[in-house]
C-alpha positions in Angstrom: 0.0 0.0 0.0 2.9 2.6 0.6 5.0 1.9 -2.0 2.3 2.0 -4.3 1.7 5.5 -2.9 5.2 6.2 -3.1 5.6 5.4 -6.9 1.9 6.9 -7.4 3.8 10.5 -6.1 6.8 9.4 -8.1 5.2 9.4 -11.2 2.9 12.6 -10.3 6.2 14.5 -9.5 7.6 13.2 -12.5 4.4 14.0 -15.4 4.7 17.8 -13.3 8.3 18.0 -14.2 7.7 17.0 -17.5 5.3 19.1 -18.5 6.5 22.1 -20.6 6.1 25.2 -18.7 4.4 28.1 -20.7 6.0 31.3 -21.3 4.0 34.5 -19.3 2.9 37.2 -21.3 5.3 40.3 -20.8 4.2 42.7 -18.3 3.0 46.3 -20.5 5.1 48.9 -19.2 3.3 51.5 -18.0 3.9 55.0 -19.7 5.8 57.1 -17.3 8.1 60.0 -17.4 10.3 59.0 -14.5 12.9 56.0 -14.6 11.7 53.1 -12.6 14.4 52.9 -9.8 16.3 49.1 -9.7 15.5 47.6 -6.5 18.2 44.9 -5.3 17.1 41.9 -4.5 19.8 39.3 -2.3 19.0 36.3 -4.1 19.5 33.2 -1.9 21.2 30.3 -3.1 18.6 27.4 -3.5 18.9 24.4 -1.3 19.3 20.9 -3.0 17.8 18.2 -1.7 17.7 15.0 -2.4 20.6 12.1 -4.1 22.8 13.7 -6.6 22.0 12.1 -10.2 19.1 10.9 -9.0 16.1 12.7 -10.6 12.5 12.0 -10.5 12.5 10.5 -14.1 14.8 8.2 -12.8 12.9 7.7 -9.8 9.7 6.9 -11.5 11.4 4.3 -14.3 13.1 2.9 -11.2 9.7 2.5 -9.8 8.5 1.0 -12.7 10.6 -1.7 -13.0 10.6 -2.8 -9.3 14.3 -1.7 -8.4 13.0 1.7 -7.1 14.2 2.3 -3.1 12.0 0.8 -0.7 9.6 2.5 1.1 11.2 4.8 3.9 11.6 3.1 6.8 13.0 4.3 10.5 16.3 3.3 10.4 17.4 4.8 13.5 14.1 3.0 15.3 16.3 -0.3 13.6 19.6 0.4 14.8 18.1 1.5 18.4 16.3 -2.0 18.7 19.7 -3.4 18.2 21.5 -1.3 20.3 19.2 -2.4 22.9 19.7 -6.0 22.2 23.6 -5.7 22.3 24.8 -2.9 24.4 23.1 -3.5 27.7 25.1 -7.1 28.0 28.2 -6.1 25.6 31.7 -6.5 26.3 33.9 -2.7 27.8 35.5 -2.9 24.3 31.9 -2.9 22.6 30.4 -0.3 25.2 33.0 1.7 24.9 31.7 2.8 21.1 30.0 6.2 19.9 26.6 3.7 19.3 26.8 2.2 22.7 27.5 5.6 24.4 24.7 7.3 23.0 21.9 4.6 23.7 23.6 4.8 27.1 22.9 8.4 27.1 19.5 8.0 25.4 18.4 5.2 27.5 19.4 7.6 30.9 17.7 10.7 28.8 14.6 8.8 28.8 14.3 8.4 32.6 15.6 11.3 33.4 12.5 13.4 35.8 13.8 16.9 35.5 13.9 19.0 32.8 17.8 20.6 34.4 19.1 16.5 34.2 17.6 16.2 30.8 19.3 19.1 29.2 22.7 18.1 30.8 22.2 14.6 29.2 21.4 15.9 25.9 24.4 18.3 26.3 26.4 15.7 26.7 24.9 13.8 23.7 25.5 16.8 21.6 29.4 17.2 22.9 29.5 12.9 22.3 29.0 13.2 18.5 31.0 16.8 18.2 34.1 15.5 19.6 33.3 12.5 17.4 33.0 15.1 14.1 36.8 16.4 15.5 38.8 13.8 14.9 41.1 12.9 11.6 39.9 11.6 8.8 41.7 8.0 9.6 40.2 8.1 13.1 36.5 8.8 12.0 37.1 6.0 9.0 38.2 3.7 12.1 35.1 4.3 14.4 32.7 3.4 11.1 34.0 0.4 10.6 34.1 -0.3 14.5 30.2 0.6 14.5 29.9 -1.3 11.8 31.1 -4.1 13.6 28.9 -3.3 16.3 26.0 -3.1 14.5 26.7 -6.9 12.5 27.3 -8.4 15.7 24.3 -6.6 17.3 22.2 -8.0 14.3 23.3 -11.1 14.5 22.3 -11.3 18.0 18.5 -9.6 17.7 17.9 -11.6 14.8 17.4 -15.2 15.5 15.9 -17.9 13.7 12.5 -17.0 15.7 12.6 -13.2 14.0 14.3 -13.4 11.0 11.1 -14.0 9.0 8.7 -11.3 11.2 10.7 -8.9 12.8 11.0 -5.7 10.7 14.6 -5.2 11.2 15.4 -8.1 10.2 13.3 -8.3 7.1 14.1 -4.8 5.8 16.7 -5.5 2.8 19.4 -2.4 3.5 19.5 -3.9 7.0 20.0 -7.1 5.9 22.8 -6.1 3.3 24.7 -3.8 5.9 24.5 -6.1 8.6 22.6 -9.6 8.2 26.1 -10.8 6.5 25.9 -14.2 4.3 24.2 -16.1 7.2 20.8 -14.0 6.9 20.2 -13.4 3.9 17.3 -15.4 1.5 
């Protein structure tokens, strides 16, 4: 039902774009004696959205054929159902990475009771992933491939044989391909 939606806006978006746009008949100048003065205008750069090459004619014969993305899904509800499966019983190497120490902090943010303890917490949050945004290049490629890590073995674990055919997680395809590994998939 959502994907259909999804490619039913696809194409919409698409037949828009496509349609040729008419030219607007020239404003009549009206007769005067004194010059119009120019007004500047600060013209604001647009902001792109979106995947770079990846336009909505694309989209929609993607959509067409079946190899179009899969419907959005929460991807950071999937990764927080495994962090909650792993980190809680992980080893102090495992706990001691930026996804462990965030659902750390996100699991204490939850319980916090007042709003002074819940700003702290997020504050710290906020300093977790800037200091993480600081370090080298080689560093930050380092800690991906340690979350990475994380998350596989974190998959593995939430992912048995009785959820691997129900469990959203651990049907969703990119989850699978990122973490589920030769083992899980079809």
């Amino acid at each position: 039902m959502v994907r259909s939606l999804l490619i039913l806006v696809v194409l919409l978006v698409a037949a828009v774009e496509a349609k040729p746009k008419s030219a607007a008949p020239a404003p009549a100048a009206a007769p005067s004696s004194a010059p119009t003065p120019a007004t500047k205008t600060k013209k604001t750069p647009a902001v792109k959205t979106g995947l770079p090459g990846l336009t909505p004619a694309k989209k929609a014969a993607a959509a067409a054929n079946g190899s179009g993305p899969a419907p959005s899904a929460s991807y950071a509800t999937f990764r927080l159902k495994l962090q909650e499966a792993f980190c809680p019983k992980a080893s102090a190497e495992d706990k001691a990475t930026l996804a462990c120490k965030s659902y750390a902090l996100s699991k204490s943010l939850k319980s916090a009771s007042t709003e002074e303890e819940k700003k702290t917490l997020q504050a710290r949050k906020v300093k977790l992933y800037q200091d993480e945004g600081r370090k080298s290049d080689e560093d930050k490629k380092k800690t991906t491939q340690a979350s990475k890590a994380l998350y596989i073995k974190a998959y593995t674990k939430y992912c048995t044989t009785n959820r691997l055919s129900s469990d959203e997680v651990c049907t969703n395809e990119l989850m699978k391909r990122m973490y589920g590994g030769a083992g899980h998939t079809k």
